[in-house]
N, C-alpha and C positions, 0 to 999 in steps of 0.2 A: 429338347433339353440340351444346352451346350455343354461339348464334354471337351474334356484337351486329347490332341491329336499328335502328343508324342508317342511316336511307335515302340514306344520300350516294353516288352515282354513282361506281363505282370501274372504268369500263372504257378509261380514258383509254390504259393501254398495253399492250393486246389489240389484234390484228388486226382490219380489219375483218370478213375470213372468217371468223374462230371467232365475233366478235359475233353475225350474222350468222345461222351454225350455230343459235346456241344461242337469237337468235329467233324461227325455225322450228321448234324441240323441239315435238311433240305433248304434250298434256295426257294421255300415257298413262303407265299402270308402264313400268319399265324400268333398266338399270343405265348409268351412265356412268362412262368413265375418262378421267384426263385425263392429257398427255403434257409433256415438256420439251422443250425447243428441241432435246437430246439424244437427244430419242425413250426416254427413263424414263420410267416409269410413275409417276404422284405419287401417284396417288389412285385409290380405286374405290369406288363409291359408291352404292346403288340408290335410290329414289323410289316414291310412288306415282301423283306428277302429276311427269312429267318436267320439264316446261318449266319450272314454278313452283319444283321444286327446287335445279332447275341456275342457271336465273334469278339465285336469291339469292346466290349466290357474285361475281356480276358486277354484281350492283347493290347492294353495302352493301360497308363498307369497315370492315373486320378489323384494323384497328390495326397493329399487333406480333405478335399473336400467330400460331400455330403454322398456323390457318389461311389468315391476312392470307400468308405467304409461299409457302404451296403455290401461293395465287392468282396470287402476281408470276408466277409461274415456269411459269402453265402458256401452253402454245403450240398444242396442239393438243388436241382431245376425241373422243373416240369414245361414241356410245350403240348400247345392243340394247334394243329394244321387246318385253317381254315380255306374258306374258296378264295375271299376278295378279303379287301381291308375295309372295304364296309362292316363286312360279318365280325372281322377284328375290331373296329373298332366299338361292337355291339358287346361281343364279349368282355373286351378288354376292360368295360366301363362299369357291367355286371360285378364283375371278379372286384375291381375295385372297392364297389358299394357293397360286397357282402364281407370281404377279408380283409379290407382297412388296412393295408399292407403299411406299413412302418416308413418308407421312404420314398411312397407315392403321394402328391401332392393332393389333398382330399377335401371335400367341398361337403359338409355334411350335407343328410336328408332334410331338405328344409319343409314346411308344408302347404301342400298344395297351393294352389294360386287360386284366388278367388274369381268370376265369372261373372258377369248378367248375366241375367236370364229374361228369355222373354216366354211364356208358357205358350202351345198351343191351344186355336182354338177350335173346338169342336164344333162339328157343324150338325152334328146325329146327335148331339145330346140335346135331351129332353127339358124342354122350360119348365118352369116352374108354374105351379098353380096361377099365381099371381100375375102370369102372365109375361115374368121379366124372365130375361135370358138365367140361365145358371152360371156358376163361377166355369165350368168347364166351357162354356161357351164364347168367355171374354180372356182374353189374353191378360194375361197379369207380368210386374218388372219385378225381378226379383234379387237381391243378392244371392249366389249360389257357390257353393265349394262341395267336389264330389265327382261322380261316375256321372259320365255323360249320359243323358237321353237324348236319342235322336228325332224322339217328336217335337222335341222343344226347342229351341232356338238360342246359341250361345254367344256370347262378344268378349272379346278378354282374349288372355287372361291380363289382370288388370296386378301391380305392383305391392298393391297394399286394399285390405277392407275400404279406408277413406275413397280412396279412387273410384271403385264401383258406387259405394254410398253418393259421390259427389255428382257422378255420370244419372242416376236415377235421381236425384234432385231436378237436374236440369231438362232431363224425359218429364219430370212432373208437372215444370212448369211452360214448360213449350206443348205438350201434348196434353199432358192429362192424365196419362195413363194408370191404371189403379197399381195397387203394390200389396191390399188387404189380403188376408186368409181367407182362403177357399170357405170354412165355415163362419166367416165372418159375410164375406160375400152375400153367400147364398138366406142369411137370415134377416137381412138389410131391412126396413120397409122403411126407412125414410137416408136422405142423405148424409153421411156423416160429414166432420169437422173437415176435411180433406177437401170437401167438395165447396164447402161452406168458402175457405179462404184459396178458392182456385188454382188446386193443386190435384183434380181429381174433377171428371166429365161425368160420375156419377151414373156409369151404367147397371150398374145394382138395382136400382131405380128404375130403371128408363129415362134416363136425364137426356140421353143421346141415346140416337139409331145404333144398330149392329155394325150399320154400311160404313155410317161415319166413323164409329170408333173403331173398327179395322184400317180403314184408311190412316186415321191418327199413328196407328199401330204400327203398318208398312211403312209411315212415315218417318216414323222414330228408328227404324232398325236399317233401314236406308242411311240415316243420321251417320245412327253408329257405323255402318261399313264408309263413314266417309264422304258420302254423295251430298255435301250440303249446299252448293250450289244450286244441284239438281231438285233438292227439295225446296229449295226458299224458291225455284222455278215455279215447283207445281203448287204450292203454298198460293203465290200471286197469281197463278193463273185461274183455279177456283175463286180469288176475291174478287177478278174484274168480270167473271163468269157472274157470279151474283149480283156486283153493282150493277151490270147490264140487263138483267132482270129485277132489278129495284129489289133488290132484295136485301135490304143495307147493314140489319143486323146480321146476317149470317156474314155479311161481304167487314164487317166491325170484328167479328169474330176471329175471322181468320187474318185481320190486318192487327191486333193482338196479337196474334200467334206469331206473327211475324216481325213484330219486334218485340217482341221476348224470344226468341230466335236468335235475332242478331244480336242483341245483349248477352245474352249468354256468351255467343261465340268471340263478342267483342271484350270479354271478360277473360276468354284463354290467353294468357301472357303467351304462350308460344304456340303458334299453329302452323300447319305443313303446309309446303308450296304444291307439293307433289306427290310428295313419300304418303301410302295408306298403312302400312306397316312395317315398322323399320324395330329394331334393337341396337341400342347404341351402349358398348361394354369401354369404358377406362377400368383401367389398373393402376394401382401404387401398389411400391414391395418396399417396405422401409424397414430396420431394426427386428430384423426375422419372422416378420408378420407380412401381410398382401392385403388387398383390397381390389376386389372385384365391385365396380358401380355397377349397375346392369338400367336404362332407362328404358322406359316402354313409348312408341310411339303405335297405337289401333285406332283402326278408322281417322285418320287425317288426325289424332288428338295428340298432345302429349299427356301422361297418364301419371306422371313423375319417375319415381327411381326408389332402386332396394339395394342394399349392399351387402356382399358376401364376404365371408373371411376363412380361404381354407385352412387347413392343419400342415403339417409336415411341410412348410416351407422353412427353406435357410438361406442359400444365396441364390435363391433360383431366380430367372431371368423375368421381365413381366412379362416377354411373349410365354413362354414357357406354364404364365400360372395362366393368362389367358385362354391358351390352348387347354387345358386341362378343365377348364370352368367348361369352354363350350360343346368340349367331347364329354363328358357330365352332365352338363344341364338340360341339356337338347333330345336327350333320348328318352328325355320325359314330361318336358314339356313342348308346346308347338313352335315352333321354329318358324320366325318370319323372312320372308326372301331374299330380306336384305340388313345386313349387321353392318353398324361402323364400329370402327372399331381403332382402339388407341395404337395399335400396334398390327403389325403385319402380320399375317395369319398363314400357316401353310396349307397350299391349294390341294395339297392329297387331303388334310382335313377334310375340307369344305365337298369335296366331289365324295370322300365314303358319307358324309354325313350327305349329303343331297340322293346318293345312292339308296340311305337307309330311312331317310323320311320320306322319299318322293316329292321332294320341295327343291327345285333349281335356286340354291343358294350364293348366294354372291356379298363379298368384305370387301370394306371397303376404309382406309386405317390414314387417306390424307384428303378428308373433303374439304368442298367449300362452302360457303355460302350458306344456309339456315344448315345444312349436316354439321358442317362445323362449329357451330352453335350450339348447336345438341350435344357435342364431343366436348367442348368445353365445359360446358355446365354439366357433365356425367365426370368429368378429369376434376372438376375441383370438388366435388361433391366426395367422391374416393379418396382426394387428399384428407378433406376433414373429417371422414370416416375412419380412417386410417389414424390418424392424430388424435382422434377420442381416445380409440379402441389401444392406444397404445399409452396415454393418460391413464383411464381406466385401470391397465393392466399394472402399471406402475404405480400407481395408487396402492391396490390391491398389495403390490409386491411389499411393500413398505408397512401396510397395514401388517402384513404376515411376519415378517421382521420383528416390529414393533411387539407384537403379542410372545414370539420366541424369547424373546429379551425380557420382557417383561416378567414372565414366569418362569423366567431360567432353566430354556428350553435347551437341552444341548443336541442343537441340528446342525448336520453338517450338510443338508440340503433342503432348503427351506421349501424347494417345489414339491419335495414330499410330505411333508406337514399333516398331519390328517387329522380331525375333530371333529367329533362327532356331539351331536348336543341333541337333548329330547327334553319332552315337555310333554304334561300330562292336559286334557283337554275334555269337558262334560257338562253339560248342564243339569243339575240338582242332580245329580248322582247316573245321570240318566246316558247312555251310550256313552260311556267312558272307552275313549281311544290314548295312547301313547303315540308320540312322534318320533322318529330319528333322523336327521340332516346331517349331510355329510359336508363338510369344506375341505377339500382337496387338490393339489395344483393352484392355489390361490383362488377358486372359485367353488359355487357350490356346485354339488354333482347331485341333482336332482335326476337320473338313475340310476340314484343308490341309496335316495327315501325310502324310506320302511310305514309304516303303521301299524300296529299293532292294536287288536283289540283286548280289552281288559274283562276276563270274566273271574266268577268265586271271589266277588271280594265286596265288601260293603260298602251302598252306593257313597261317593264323596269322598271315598280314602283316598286321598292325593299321595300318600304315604307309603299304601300296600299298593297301589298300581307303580308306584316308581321301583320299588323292589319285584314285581314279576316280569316288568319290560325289559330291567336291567337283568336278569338272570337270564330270560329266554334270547336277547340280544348276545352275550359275554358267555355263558355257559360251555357248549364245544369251544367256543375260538379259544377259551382259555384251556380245555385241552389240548388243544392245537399247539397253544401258546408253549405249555409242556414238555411234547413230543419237537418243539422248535419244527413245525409245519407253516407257525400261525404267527401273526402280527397285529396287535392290539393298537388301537388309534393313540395316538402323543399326547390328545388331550381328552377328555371326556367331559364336557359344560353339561350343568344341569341348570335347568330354568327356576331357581328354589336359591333357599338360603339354608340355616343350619341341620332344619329337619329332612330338608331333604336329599342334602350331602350326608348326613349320619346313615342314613337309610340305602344311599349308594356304599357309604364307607363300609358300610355289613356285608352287605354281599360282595365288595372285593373280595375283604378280607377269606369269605366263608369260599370262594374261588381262588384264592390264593394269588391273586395280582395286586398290581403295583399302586398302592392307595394316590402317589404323588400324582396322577392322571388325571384326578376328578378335580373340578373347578365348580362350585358354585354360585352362581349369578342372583345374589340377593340385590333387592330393588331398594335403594335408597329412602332418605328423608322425604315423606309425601306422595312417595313412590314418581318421583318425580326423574325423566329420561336422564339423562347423562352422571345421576348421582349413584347408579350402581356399586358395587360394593364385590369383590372377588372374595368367597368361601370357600377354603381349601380342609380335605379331608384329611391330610396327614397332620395335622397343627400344628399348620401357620398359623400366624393373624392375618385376618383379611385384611385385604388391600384395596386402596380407592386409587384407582389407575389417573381420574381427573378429567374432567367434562372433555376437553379437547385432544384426550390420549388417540392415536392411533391405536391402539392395542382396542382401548373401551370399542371405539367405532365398526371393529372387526367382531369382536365380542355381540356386541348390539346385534350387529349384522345376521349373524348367526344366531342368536337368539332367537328376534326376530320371524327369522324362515321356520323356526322350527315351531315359533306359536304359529305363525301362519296355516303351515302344514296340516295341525293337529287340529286345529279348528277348521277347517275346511272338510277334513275327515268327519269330525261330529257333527257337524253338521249333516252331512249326506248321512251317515250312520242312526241319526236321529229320522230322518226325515223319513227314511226306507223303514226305519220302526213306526213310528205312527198313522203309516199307511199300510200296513200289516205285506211290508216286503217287496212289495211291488208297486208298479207306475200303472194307471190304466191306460196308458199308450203301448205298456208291452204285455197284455194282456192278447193270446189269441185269440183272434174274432173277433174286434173290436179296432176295428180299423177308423177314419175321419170324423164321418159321418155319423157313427153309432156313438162315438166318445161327444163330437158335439151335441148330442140328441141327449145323453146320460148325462152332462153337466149340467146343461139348459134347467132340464127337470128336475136336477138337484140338487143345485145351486154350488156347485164345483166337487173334487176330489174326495175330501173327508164328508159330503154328504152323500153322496154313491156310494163310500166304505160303510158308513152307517145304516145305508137301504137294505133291508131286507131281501129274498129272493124272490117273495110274490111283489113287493116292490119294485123290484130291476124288471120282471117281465111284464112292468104295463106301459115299455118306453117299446115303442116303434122298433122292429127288427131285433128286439132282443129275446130271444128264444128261453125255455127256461132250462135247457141245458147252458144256454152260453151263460145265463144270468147265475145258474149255482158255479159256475167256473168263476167269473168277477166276482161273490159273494166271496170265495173260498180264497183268490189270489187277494183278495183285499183286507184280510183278518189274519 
């Protein structure tokens, strides 16, 4: 992070005791955090000479900028003496991800990456009557996201679901390899649709040997680590192997294979010369936002690209958000040998991080030739990621505008804004749930959905559930609101028109809050989109804002999320009723095998619910303690 290096004494309105602190700091590694008069957390930071890093914050004086204020505001520090700046830079990143420090540049928890998988195969497991191998026994491709097993076999991680999806496409039609369920597998007796349009060898069946279709198997994962040269070797070597024994369809067979092979590969718009694993990161920082590209190059492939957007940036530099992405990213997922990257990287980075994965890492920020290809097309990808997200953003900002104006909102900071809207959600009276959505900062904060379920009240009353959602939602905060502890949302939308603004309008009033808050969202002539209709509880006259209002659009929006929400809820809530509370997948004792054997015999979920217990104990392994346990979890 670049800081200015005027020497001018800036410790004039620090305590003495943190002074003090911080000129006793050992000349060792180590992380510090600093705190506010508040006890927030501002910053976390690591070193390799403590004293002399921390130092510099208290004796040079930062202007304006984003650091100069973290400085005014700190009050207290905390340091941990580590061994190396490895172990620093392990904690440092920890501390980061759990305290979300205020003017550390921050790269949310994104979710996991998705993997192939190739399953193992067992060689002790047991065939089947029939004579055909078992699903344990044939190796299967799979999409996977999750906690590694180490009997299985992983390739990835791969940018996006598409990526993996596309990569096991092209295993399908080069190799064959199956992808079905284990209990689909194992119940096969004749060949499915897969096999029929040559996209599956059919060893469920016995379509293929064990030998061949392990070979298939080695040969696809071979693929994947990049060895394709090597395989289209032994591809042709087994065809001229056969034609030399006249063996012409087996030697047909694998000369198929072998250009569906090269078509495929001849279909990668971009493939490596060299590189088997590489990570290629460009950065744009434009208009107080960044953009992290991150492209994936595994096994010789390119795999595409994802883009990231941290928080707490303001004039920071791109090496600056660079560095921050890949001491972040890397300590959780696997780290390839070699990064290019848009911008020069510092080599203390690179050596604790090679320290802390045991991966000899090496950036590389001015290539040539196909790397520089890869950097280009990662650099303008982050331009237009960056130029959405910032579209987008001002979209939004204007939408939020638009709606304050509209309803003669008096804000004097529109990125506080807050609006909360619900909506009632059931089918024929049945698992009747409430929604709440939040839109805040100009977006929605979906970890600040609610749900509520609706009981004591008579099925279908859209009416008596909008007055217990709104009492048990409003109820304390409007205490709160009282004791001036509490802050009530600016605007409150209801999904309804007069009846069900009246029905909010009550329980303000009988709470004693500000009726001017509630907005209700009647649906127009035909109930037709953009003809909405604003219902205000203080009486006004409603308002038709006009099919192309920005205001309507945000409105919608929010609407919208909040039917979404509430019907996604009834639905699960319904579905977990009529299956008397439970799934038969999480039923103890009833693991793969025994759930495919109980569907089989009774023709899915709701017929196993309605089986009796001398019922459930005439299926194969089911016991009749385990069958009055499934009897009892399914009612």
């Amino acid at each position: 992070m670049s800081e200015d290096t005027t020497p001018e004494k800036n410790t004039s309105r620090h305590a003495p005791e943190l002074l003090a602190q911080v000129a006793s700091l050992p000349a060792l590694p180590g992380v510090y955090r600093y705190f506010d008069a508040q006890e927030q957390v501002l910053y976390v930071g690591k070193a390799i000479n403590l004293k002399k890093r921390v130092s510099s914050y208290f004796q040079k004086d930062h202007g304006g900028t984003r650091i100069g204020h973290m400085v005014g505001k700190i009050a207290r520090m905390e340091t941990t003496v580590v061994r190396s700046e490895a172990e620093a830079l392990l904690l440092e990143n920890n501390l980061i991800k759990t305290l979300k420090p205020k003017y550390n540049i921050l790269f949310r928890d994104d979710k996991s990456y998705p993997y192939l998988k190739v399953t193992h195969a067992s060689t002790s497991a047991a065939a089947q009557s029939s004579g055909h191998p078992s699903a344990a026994q044939v190796s299967r491709i799979v999409y996977y996201r999750g906690a590694v097993d180490k009997r299985h076999h992983y390739f990835g991680p791969y940018p996006s679901v598409w990526a993996v999806r596309e990569a096991i496409q092209l295993l399908q039609k080069v190799f064959r390899l199956r992808t079905c369920e284990d209990t689909v597998f194992n119940n096969r007796t004749r060949p499915c649709l897969l096999f029929q349009i040559k996209r599956c060898s059919g060893p469920c069946v016995g379509q293929i040997s064990a030998a061949d279709y392990q070979r298939d198997v080695d040969s696809a994962m071979r693929l994947l680590k990049g060895e394709t040269q090597e395989v289209m070797a032994a591809i042709e070597a087994r065809m001229m192997a056969h034609s030399e024994k006249l063996e012409f369809e087996q030697a047909a067979e694998l000369r198929n294979q072998m250009s569906a092979l090269s078509k495929v590969l001849h279909q990668q718009a971009v493939d490596t010369v060299g590189d088997q694993d590489v990570d290629i990161l460009a950065v744009k920082v434009q208009g107080g936002k960044a953009c992290v590209n991150l492209a994936m190059v595994r096994g010789g492939r390119h795999l595409g690209d994802r883009p990231y957007f941290p928080v707490h940036v303001d004039q920071d530099e791109p090496a600056d958000v660079l560095e921050a992405f890949i001491s972040q990213h890397y300590l959780e997922v696997p780290v390839p040998p070699t990064l290019i990257t848009s911008h020069a990287v510092d080599k203390a980075l690179l050596q604790a991080l090679t320290e802390q994965t045991g991966v000899k890492i090496t950036a590389v920020h001015q290539p040539r030739e196909q790397r520089r290809i890869w950097l280009e097309m990662a650099q303008q990808n982050a331009d237009i990621q960056l130029a959405r997200l910032l579209a987008e953003e001002g979209s939004q900002q204007a939408r939020t505008r638009a709606l304050a104006e509209a309803l003669d909102l008096a804000m004097e900071d529109l990125e506080q804004m807050r609006v909360e809207c619900f909506d009632i959600s059931h089918t024929a009276g049945e698992a009747t749930q409430a929604s709440c959505v939040v839109y805040h900062h100009h977006k929605m904060q979906s970890a600040e959905y609610r749900r509520y379920n609706i009981d004591d009240i008579t099925g279908g009353d859209d009416y008596a559930a909008m007055r217990q959602v709104l009492v048990r939602r409003y109820n304390k905060l409007a205490e709160a609101v009282r004791a001036g502890e509490g802050k009530l949302p600016d605007l409150v939308l209801i999904d309804g028109g007069k009846g069900q603004v009246s029905m909010a309008r009550e329980v303000f009033e009988s709470l004693g809050l500000d009726l001017s808050r509630i907005v209700g969202v009647e649906k127009g002539e035909g109930r037709k989109v953009g003809l909405e209709e604003l219902v205000f509880a203080d009486g006004r006259e409603k308002v038709y804002l006009g099919r192309d209002s920005a205001a309507l659009m945000l409105v919608a929006q929010i609407r919208d999320e909040a039917h979404r929400f509430a019907i996604t809820g009834m639905r699960a809530a319904r579905a977990k009723v009529r299956v008397g509370g439970s799934k038969l997948e999480d039923i103890p004792g009833v693991g793969p095998k025994k759930r495919a054997k109980l569907l089989q015999r009774f023709g899915g979920v709701r017929g196993v619910a309605d089986a009796s217990v001398a019922d459930l104990c005439t299926v194969e392994g089911i016991s009749e303690e385990l069958a009055q346990t499934i009897y009892n979890a399914l009612r």
